[in-house]
C-alpha positions as CSV (number, residue, x, y, z in Angstrom):
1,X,0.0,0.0,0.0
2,X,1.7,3.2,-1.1
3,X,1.6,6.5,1.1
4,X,1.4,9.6,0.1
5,X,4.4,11.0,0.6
6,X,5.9,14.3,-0.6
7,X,9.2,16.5,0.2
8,X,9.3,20.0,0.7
9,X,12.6,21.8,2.2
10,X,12.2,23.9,5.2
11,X,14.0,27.5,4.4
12,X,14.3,30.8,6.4
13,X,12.2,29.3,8.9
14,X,8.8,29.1,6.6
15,X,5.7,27.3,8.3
16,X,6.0,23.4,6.1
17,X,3.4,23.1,3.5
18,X,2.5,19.4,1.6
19,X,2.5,18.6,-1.8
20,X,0.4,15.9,-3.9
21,X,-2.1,16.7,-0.8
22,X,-0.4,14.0,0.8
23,X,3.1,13.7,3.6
24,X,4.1,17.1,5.0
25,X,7.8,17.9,6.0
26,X,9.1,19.6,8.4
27,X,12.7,20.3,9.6
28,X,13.1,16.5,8.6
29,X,9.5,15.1,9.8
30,X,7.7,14.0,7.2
31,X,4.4,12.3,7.9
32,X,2.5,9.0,6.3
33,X,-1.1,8.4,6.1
34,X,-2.0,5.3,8.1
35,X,-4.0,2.5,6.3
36,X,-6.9,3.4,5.3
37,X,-9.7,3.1,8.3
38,X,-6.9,2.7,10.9
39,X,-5.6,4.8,14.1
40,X,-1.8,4.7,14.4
41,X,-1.0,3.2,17.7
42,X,2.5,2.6,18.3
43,X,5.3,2.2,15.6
44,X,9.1,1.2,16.0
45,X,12.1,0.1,13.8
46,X,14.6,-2.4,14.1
47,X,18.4,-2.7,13.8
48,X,17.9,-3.2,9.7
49,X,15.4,-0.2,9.4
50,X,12.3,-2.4,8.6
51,X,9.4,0.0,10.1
52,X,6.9,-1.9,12.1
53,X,3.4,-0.1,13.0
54,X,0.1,-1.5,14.6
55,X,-3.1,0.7,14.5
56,X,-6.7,-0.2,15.9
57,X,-9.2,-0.7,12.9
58,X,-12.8,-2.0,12.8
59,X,-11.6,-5.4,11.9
60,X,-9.6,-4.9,15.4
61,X,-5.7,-4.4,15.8
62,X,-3.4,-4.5,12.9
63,X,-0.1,-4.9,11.8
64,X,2.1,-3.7,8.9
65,X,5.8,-2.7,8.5
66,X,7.7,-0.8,5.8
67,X,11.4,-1.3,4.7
68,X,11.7,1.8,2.5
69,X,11.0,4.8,5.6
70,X,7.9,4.5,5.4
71,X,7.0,5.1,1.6
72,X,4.6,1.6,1.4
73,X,3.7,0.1,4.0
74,X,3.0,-3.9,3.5
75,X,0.1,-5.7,3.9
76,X,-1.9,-5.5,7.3
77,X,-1.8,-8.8,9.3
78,X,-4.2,-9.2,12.5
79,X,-2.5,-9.1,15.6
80,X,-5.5,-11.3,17.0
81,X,-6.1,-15.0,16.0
82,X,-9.6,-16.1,15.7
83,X,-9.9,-18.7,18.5
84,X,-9.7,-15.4,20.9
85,X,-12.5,-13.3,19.2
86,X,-15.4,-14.1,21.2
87,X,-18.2,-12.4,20.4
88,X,-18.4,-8.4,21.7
89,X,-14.7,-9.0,22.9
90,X,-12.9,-6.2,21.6
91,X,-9.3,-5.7,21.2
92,X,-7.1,-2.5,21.7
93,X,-3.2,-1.6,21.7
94,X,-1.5,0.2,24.4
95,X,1.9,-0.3,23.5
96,X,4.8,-1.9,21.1
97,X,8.6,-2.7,21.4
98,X,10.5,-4.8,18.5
99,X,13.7,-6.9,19.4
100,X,17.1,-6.8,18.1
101,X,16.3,-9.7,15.7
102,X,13.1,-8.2,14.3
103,X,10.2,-10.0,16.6
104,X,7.3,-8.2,17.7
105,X,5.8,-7.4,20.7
106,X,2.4,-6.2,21.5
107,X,0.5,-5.9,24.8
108,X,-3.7,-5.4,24.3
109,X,-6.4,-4.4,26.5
110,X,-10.2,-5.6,26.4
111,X,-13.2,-4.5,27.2
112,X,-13.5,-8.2,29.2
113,X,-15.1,-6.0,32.1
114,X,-17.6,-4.5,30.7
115,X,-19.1,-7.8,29.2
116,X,-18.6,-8.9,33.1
117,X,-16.4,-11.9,31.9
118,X,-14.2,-13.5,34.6
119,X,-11.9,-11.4,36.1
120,X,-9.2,-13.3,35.5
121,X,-10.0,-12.1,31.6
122,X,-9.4,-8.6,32.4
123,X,-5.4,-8.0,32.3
124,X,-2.8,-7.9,30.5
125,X,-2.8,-9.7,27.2
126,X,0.5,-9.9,25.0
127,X,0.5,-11.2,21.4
128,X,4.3,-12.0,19.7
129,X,5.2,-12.6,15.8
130,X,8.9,-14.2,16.2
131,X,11.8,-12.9,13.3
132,X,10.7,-14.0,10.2
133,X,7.3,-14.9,10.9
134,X,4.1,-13.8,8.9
135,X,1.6,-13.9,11.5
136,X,1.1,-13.6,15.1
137,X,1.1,-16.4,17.9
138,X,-2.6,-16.6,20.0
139,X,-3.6,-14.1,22.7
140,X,-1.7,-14.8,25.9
141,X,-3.0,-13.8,29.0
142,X,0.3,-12.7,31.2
143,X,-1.0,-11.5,34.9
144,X,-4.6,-12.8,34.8
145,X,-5.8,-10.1,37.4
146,X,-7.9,-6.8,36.6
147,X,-5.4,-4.0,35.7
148,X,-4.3,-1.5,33.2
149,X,-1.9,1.3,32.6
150,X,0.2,-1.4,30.0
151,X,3.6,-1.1,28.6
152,X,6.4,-3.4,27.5
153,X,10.0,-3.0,27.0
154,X,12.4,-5.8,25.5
155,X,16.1,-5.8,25.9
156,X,19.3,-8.6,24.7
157,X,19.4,-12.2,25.2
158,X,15.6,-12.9,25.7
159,X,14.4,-9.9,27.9
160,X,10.4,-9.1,27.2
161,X,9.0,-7.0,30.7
162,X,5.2,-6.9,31.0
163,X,4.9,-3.6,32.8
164,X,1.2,-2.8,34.8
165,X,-0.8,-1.4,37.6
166,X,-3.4,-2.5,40.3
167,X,-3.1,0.0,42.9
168,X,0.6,-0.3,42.8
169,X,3.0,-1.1,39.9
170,X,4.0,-4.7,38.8
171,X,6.2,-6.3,36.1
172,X,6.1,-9.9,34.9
173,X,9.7,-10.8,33.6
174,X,10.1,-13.0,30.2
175,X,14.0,-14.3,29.0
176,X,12.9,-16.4,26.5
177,X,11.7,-14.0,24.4
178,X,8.2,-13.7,25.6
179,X,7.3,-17.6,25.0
180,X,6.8,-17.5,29.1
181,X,6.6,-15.3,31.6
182,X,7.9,-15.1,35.3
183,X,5.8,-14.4,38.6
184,X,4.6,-11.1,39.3
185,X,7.2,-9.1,40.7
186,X,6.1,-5.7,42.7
187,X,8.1,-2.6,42.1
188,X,8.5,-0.7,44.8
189,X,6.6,-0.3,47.8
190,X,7.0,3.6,47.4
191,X,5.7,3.7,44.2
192,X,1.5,4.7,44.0
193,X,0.8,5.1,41.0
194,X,-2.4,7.1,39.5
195,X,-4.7,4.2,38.3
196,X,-6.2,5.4,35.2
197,X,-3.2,6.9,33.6
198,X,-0.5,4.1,32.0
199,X,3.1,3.5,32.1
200,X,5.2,3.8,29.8
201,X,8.6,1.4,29.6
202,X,12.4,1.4,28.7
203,X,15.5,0.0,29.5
204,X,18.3,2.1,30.5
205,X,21.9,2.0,29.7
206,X,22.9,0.5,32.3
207,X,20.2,-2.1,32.3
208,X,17.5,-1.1,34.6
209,X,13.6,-0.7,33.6
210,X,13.0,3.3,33.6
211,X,9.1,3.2,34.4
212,X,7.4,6.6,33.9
213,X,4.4,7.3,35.7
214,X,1.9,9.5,37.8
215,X,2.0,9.6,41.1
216,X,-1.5,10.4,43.0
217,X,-0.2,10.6,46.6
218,X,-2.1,12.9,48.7
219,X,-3.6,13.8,45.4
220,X,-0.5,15.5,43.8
221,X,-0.5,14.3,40.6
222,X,3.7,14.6,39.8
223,X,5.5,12.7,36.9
224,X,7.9,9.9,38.5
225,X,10.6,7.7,37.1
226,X,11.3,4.7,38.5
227,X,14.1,2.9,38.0
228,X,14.3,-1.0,38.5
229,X,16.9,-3.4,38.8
230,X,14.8,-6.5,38.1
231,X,17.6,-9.1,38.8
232,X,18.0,-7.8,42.4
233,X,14.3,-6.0,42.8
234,X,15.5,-3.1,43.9
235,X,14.0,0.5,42.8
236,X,14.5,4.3,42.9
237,X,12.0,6.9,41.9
238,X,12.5,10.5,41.5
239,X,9.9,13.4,40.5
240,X,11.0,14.6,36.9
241,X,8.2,17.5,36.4
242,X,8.5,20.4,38.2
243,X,4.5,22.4,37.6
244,X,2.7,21.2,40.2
245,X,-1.1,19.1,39.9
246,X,-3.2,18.8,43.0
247,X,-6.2,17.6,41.2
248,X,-8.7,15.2,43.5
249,X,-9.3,12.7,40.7
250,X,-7.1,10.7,37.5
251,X,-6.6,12.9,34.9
252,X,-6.4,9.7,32.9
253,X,-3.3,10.8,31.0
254,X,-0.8,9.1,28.7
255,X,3.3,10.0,28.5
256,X,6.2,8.4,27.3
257,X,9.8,7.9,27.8
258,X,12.4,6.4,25.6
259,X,16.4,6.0,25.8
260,X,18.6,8.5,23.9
261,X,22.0,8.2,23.2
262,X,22.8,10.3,26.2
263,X,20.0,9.3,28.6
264,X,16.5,9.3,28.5
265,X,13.4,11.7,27.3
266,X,10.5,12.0,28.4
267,X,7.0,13.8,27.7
268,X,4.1,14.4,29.7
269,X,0.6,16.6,30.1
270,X,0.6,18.9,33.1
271,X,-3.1,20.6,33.2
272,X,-3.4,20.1,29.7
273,X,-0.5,21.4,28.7
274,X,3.0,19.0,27.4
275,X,5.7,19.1,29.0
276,X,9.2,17.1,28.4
277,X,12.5,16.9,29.6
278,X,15.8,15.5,29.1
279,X,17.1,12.9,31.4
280,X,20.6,11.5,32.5
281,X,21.6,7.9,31.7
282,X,20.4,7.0,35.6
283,X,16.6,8.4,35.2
284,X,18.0,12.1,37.2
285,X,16.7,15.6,35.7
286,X,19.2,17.8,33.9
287,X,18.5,21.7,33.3
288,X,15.9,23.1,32.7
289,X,14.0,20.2,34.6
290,X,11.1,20.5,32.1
291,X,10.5,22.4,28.8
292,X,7.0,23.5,28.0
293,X,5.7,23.0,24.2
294,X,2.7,24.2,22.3
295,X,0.8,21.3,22.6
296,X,-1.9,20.1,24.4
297,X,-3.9,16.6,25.2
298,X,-6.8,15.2,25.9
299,X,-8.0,12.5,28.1
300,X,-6.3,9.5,27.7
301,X,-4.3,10.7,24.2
302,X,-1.5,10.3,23.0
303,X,2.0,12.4,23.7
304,X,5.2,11.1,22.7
305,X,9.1,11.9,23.1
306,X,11.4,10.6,20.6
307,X,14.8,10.7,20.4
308,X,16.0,11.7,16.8
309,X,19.5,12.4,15.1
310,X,22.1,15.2,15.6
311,X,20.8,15.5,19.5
312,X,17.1,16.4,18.5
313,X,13.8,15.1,19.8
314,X,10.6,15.0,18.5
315,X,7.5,15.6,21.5
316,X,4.0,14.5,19.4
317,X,1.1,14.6,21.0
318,X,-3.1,14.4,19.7
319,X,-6.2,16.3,20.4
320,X,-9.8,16.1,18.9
321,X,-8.1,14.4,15.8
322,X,-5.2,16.2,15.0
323,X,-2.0,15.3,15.3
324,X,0.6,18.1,16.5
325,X,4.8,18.2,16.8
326,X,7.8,20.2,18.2
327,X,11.3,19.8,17.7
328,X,13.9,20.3,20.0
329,X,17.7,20.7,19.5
330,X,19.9,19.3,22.7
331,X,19.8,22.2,24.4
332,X,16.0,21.9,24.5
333,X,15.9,24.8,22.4
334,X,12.6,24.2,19.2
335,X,14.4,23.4,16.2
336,X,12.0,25.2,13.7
337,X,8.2,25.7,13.9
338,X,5.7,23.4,15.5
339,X,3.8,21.2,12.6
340,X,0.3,19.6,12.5
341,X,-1.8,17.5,10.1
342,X,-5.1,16.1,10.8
343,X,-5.1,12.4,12.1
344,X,-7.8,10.0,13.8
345,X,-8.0,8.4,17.2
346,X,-5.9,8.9,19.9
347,X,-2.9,7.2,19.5
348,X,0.8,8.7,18.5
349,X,3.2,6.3,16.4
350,X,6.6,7.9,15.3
351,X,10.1,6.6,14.5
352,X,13.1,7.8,13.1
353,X,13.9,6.0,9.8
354,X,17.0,4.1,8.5
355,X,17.1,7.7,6.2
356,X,17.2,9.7,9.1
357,X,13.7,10.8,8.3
358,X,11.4,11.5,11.5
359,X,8.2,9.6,10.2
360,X,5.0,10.3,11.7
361,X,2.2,8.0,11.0
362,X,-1.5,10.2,11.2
């Protein structure tokens, strides 16, 4: 399926414009329509530069990849196999990570509690297509408990962590590349997490789990990182926004952080606003704490921080169907103007292409 893509230099600092009414570009973002009817979820790219994206559809979630940055995009392949699609069961993503080899990695939600199925229905579910494979394996149910706020990470030599809450925040550990899954392991007895937000999961350069979430002790709604050492179960967490929330309810947000090639970034809505920062290898603030952009979320949408080449990152982030993005030079500095481009849904899904292309799906 081809996208339609189109190139336009960015000069004097000019606003970007599109061409054939298709891809936009700006200061080296250029962005690809999903497949037709879908919502761009989560996208990644592995060590050979094949592009993988899943997106929420109709026909439920999907699967696609690219190996030209993002100029066709293959055929869509269902992420769930029919023996799990019981009737009014419906199937969402919350997050994707790819391994060094190419496999895939997918963690879904249901709607298994509002049908009132068995509890044990209601958790984490995590689907796999191994290297080299066409499809995906069947639905596997990893914590079998009611919870949400789902993200996965997956590191060298087998490594797949199921990351989750329930009142606190738990991890289920896979080194055999997600074919099982250890006991559940909680992280931290500091750690409260606010339970309608999410996580959002990475490993660190040093090989710890850097866990981003919201706190909601004594209703003070900060940004934490926590950082776990899963061999030994120990963890740190340490605030990372600096505007305060006091807000007595979940302000059901979603945030990101991903490893850089000098730490971490992050991104994050305060009161409706974004915020990100840049973060040392070992999950600690550098200055400024946290940069403010122009954008601005909605309940439960998506914001993203991803790190890009010559130092840069790119924070996306939706709102009532549009998709909106900032770049950043290393300094934390915007590196040009902000860009937007109408998109459906909720979900952000952004990588940085084998062409050094920043490729936004909308």
């Amino acid at each position: 399926m081809k996208s339609t893509a189109g190139w336009v230099g960015m000069l004097l600092g000019l606003f970007a414009i599109g061409l054939d009414g298709g891809a936009q570009v700006s200061a080296k973002v250029v962005t690809v329509a999903t497949p037709p009817g879908g919502q761009a979820m989560a996208a990644k790219v592995d060590g050979k530069g094949t592009i993988h994206l899943v997106f929420d559809s109709k026909d439920g979630p999907q699967y696609c990849s690219s190996t030209d940055s993002g100029k066709s995009l293959g055929k869509a392949v269902p992420l769930v196999d029919r023996a799990s699609r019981k009737p009014g069961l419906e199937f969402i993503t919350w997050d994707m990570a790819v391994d060094s080899k190419g496999g895939v990695h997918v963690v879904l939600g249901t709607n298994a509690w509002k049908l009132k199925l068995p509890k044990e229905e209601w958790g984490y579910m995590y689907v796999r297509k191994p290297a080299g494979a066409n499809t995906f394996e069947p639905v596997k149910n990893v914590n079998q408990r009611p919870s949400e706020g789902f993200s996965i990470a997956v590191g060298e030599d087998g490594l797949v962590a199921a990351v989750w809450m329930a009142d606190k925040l738990f991890a289920n550990i896979s080194k055999d590349g997600g074919a099982t899954f250890g006991p559940t392991i909680e992280i931290g007895s500091g750690v409260n997490p606010c339970n309608c937000c999410t996580t959002s999961t990475t490993i660190a350069a040093d090989g710890r789990l850097a866990i981003l979430y919201r706190e909601e002790t004594n209703n003070e709604r900060d940004m934490y990182l926590a950082m776990w050492d899963f061999e030994k179960n120990e963890a740190t967490k340490s605030r990372i926004s600096a505007t305060p929330w006091k807000i007595d309810a979940c302000p059901m947000t979603y945030y990101t952080v991903a490893r850089s090639e000098k730490g971490l970034v992050a991104a994050w809505p305060t009161k409706g606003e974004i915020y990100f920062a840049q973060l040392n290898a070992d999950g600690t603030s550098k200055t400024p704490k946290e940069i403010i952009t122009p954008g601005a979320s909605g309940m439960r949408s998506g914001v993203l921080a991803l790190p890009a080449t010559d130092g840069k990152t790119l924070v996306a982030w939706k709102k009532d169907d549009q998709l909106g993005w900032q770049l950043y030079d290393d300094r934390g500095q915007p590196s040009g103007p902000p860009g937007k481009a109408a998109s459906p849904g909720k979900g952000v899904a952004a990588v940085v292409a084998k062409n050094g292309d920043v490729v936004l799906f909308r």
